[in-house]
N, C-alpha and C positions, 0 to 999 in steps of 0.2 A: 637864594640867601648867600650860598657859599662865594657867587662871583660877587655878589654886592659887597661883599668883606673884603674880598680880595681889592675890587676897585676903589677901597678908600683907604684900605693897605696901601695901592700904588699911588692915590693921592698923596698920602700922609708922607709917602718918602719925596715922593715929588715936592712938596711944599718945604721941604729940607733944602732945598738948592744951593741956597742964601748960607745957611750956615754950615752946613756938609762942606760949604769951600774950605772951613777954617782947616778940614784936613791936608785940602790943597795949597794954600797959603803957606808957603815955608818960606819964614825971614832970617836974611841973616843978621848973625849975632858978630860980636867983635869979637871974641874970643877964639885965637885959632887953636886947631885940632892938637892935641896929644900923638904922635903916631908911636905907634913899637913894630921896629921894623923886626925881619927873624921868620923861618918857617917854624911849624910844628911846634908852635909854641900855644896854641890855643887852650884856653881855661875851660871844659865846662861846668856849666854851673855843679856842684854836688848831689847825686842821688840819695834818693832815701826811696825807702818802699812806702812811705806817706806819699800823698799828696801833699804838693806846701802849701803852706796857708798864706793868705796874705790879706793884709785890709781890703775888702769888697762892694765897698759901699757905690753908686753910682760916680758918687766925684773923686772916689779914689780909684775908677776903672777908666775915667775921661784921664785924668792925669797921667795914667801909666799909658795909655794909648797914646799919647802925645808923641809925634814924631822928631827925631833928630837927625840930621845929614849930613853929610863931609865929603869935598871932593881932594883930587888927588894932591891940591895946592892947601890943603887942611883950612880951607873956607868951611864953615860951619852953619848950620840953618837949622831953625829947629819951625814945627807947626801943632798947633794945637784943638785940642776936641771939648766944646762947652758940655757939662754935662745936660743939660737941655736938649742938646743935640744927638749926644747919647742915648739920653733915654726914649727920645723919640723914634729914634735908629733903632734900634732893640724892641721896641714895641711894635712896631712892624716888621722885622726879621720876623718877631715869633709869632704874629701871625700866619705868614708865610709856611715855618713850620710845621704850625697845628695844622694849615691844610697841607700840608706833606709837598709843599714847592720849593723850599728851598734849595735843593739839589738840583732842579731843573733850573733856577733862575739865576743859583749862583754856582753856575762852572762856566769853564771858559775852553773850545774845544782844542786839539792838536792843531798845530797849525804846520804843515808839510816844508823841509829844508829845501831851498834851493841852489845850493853851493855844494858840490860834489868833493869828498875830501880824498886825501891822500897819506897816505898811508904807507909808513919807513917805523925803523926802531927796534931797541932789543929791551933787556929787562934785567932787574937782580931780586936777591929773594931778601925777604925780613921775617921773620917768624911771630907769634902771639897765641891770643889765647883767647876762646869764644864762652857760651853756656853750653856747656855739658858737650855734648857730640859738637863737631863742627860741620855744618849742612848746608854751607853756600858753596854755589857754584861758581865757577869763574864764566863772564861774558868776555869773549872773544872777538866776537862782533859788535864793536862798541860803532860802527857807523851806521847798525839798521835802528826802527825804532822799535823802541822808546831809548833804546839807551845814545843815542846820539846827541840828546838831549841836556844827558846828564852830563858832569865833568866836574875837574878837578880844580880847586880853588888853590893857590900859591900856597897859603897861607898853611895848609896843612886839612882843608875839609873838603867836603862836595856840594853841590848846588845844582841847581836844574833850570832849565830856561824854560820860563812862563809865558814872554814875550818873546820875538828875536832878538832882544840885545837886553835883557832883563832876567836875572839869574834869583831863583829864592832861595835862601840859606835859614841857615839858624843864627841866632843875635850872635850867639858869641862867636862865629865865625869872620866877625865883621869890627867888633868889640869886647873889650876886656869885663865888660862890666862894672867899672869901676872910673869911666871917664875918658880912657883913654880907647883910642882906634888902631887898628892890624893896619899893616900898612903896604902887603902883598896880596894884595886883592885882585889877581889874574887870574882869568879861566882859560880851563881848556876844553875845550868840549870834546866827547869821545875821545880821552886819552885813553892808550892804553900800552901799559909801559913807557916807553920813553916815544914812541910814535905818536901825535899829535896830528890825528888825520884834517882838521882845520886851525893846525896851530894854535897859538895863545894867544889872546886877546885883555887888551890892556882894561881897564875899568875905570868909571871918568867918576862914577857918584856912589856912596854908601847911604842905605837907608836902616835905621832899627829903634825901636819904639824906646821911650824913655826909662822907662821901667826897666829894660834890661841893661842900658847905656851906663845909669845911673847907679841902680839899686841892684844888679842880678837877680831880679824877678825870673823866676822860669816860667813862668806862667807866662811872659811877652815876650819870649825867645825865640823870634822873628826875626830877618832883614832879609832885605835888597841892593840887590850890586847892578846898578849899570852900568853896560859895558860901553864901552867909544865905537863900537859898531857893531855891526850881527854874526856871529861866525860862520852861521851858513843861513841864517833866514828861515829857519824851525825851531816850533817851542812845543812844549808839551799840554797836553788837558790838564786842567788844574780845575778843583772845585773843593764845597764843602764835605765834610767827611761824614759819612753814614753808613760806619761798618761794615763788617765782614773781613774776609781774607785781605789779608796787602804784602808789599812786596815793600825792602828798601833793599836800594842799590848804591855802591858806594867805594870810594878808593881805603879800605881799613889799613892800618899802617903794619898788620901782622903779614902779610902777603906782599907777593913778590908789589916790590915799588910801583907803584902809578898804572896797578891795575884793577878790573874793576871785577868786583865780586856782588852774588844775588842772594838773597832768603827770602822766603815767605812763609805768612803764616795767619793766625787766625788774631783777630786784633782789639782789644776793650777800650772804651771810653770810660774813664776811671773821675774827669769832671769837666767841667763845661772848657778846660783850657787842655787839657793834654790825654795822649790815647797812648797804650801802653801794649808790648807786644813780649815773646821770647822768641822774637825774629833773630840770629845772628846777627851779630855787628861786631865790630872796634873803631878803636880811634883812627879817625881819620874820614868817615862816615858820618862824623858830624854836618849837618846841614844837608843829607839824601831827604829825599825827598818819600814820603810814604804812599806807596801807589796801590789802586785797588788793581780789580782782576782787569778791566777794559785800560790799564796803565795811566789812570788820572789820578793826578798830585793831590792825596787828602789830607796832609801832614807832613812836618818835618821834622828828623829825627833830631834829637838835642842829648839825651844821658842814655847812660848804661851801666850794668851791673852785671853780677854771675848769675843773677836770679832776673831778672826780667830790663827789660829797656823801652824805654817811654821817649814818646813828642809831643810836639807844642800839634793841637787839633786845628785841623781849619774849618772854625766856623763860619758862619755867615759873616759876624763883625770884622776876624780876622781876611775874608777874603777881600770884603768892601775896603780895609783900612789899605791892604796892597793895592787895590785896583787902582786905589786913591793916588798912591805913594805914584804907579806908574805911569798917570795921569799927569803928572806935574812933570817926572822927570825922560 
């Protein structure tokens, strides 16, 4: 009975082809981009020890997942999700689920670098301030894995490569929430300090859902930066998130400059869009990515506070909606 479920679970998303494109569909609009150029200038959205609320209905979950894009010539594109499509997507996810596959069907493994880096550079210090004790460590060896993965976004955050030339962030690392787009969207992968063991690498496309573009939803505080080419041809495991311990890694701006610091810790799903920790962080940490114990990407970190700090979950929708995004681009 259990595989008969499952194979009309795989029918059922399989017969989505047709309009699951609409994810992949990104048309452009005439309207070009807003940019704000500047480091360290990122917004993020505001903490509260609530959960936010937001209108939830199916057609108000299709619309916020609606994607928007912009490349470096601020061409603009947006794609969209019929809530029909939605709810069909979502009714077999939670099949999947209930028989305890989703985690097996939706991750995606390490995939090993092939570009050997190099390594030059010194450093300066910045000082700040964590929860309570301060309990990260500094990574040193920012070119083994997993942190070779990880790296430093222009703009003032961090990001991890999913694919080789495909970085996941948080929304507002990408956009202000309010219409307009960052406009230094360079990575560096395994920086550390001012050494850039495979250099920086320019960024051709920005991806993040409408809801966060538009509206600063935290709930859809997601994006995608592609890069113009791969910095060494390694990317990290990424999947759905299914608790326990994690780890986020990340450039905080209280520490010495452009290096890269660790915490872990024990992690809650607090609702179906964000998982909340008292992992250390600071600013600058925006868009780490939340790693469990085998180093696979289960979330990514977006707010923080003296009392706990929260990210956007990766569910099943949200993996499919990225897989989509890199799909196209």
């Amino acid at each position: 009975m259990k595989f008969r479920i499952l194979s009309l679970s795989i029918m059922g998303l399989c017969s989505l082809g047709v309009q699951a494109s609409d994810l992949t569909q990104f048309t452009e609009i005439a309207q070009k981009a807003d940019f704000i150029d500047g480091v360290n200038i990122v917004e993020p959205p505001e903490f509260t020890n609530d959960d936010p609320t937001f209108s939830d209905s199916v057609v108000d979950r299709a619309d916020a997942m609606g994607a928007i894009a912009v490349d470096r010539e601020g061409n603009q594109s947006t794609a969209e999700i019929s809530a029909e499509t939605l709810q069909a997507l979502e009714d077999a996810i939670k099949t999947f689920d209930d028989l305890g596959l989703d985690a097996t069907l939706f991750t995606t493994p390490e995939q090993e670098s092939t570009v050997k880096p190099k390594v030059t550079g010194e450093e300066e210090d910045i000082q700040g301030v964590v929860i309570g004790r301060d309990d990260r460590t500094r990574i040193t060896n920012t070119t083994a894995s997993p942190y070779k993965y990880i790296g430093h976004i222009s703009v003032g955050c961090t990001g991890t490569l999913i694919g080789s030339k495909y970085v996941l962030t948080a929304g507002h690392c990408v956009a202000n929430g309010r219409g307009s787009w960052y406009k230094n969207l360079d990575f560096a992968a395994g920086q550390n300090g001012s050494s850039k063991p495979w250099g920086t690498t320019g960024w051709k496309t920005a991806v993040t859902t409408k809801a966060w573009f538009n509206n600063r939803n935290s709930n859809y505080d997601y994006a995608l930066i592609v890069l113009q080419k791969a910095p060494h041809g390694g990317s990290s495991g990424w999947g759905v998130y299914s608790g326990g311990t994690h780890s986020v890694t990340g450039y905080p701006g209280d520490k010495t400059r452009w290096t890269l610091w660790t915490d872990s810790g024990a992690t809650n799903a607090i609702s179906s869009y964000r998982v909340c920790y008292t992992i250390d962080t600071a600013g600058g940490e925006s868009g780490s990515g939340i790693r469990d114990s085998k180093n696979i990407v289960r979330g990514i970190h977006t707010t923080g506070s003296s009392s706990r700090n929260c990210g956007t979950r990766m569910t099943s929708t949200v993996y499919n909606t990225v897989k989509q995004w890199i799909s196209t681009h």
